[in-house]
PLY file of the C-alpha trace (Angstrom):
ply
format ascii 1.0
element vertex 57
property float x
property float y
property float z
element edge 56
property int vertex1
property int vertex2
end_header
-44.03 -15.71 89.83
-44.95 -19.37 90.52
-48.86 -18.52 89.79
-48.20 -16.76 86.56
-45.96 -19.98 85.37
-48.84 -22.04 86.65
-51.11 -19.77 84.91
-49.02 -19.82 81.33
-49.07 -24.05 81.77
-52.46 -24.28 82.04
-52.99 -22.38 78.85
-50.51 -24.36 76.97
-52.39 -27.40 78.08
-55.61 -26.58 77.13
-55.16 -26.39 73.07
-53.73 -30.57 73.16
-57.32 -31.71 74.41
-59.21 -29.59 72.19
-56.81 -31.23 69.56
-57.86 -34.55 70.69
-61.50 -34.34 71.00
-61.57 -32.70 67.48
-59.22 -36.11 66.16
-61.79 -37.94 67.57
-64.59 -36.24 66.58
-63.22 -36.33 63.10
-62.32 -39.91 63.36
-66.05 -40.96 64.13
-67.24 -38.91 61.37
-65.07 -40.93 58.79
-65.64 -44.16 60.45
-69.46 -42.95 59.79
-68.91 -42.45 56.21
-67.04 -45.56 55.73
-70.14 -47.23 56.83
-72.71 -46.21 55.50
-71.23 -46.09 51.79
-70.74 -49.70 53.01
-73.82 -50.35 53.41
-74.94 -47.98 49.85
-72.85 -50.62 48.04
-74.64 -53.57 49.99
-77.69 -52.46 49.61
-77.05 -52.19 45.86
-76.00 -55.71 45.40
-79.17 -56.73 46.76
-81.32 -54.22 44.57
-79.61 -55.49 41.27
-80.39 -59.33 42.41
-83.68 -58.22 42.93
-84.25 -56.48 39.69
-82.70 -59.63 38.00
-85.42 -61.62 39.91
-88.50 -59.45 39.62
-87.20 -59.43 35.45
-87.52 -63.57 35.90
-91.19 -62.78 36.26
0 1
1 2
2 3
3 4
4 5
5 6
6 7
7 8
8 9
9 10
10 11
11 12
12 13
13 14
14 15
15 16
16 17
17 18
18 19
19 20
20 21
21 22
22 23
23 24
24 25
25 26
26 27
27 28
28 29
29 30
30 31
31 32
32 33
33 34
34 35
35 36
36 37
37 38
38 39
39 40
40 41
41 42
42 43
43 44
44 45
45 46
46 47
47 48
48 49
49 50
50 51
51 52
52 53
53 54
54 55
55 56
């Protein structure tokens, strides 16, 4: 009886790091997307500047 019940824990275990990896998996995916839409919006500040500049000349 003690090896099904040790048995039946480790299956209930199992699901809570799946859960985790997947948080963080989905975690660094967003973080990913936060930057480079940073990085969209910098890099279109500096493309209006240098349309403003070029438009100088």
């Amino acid at each position: 009886m003690d090896k099904l019940q040790a048995v039946l824990d480790s299956f209930e275990k199992q699901p809570k790091a799946k859960a985790s990896t997947n948080k963080k998996r989905k975690w660094r995916e967003i973080e990913q997307l936060k930057e480079k839409f940073q990085l969209e919006k910098e890099l279109r500040a500096y493309e209006d500047s240098l349309e403003y500049m070029l438009d100088e000349f």
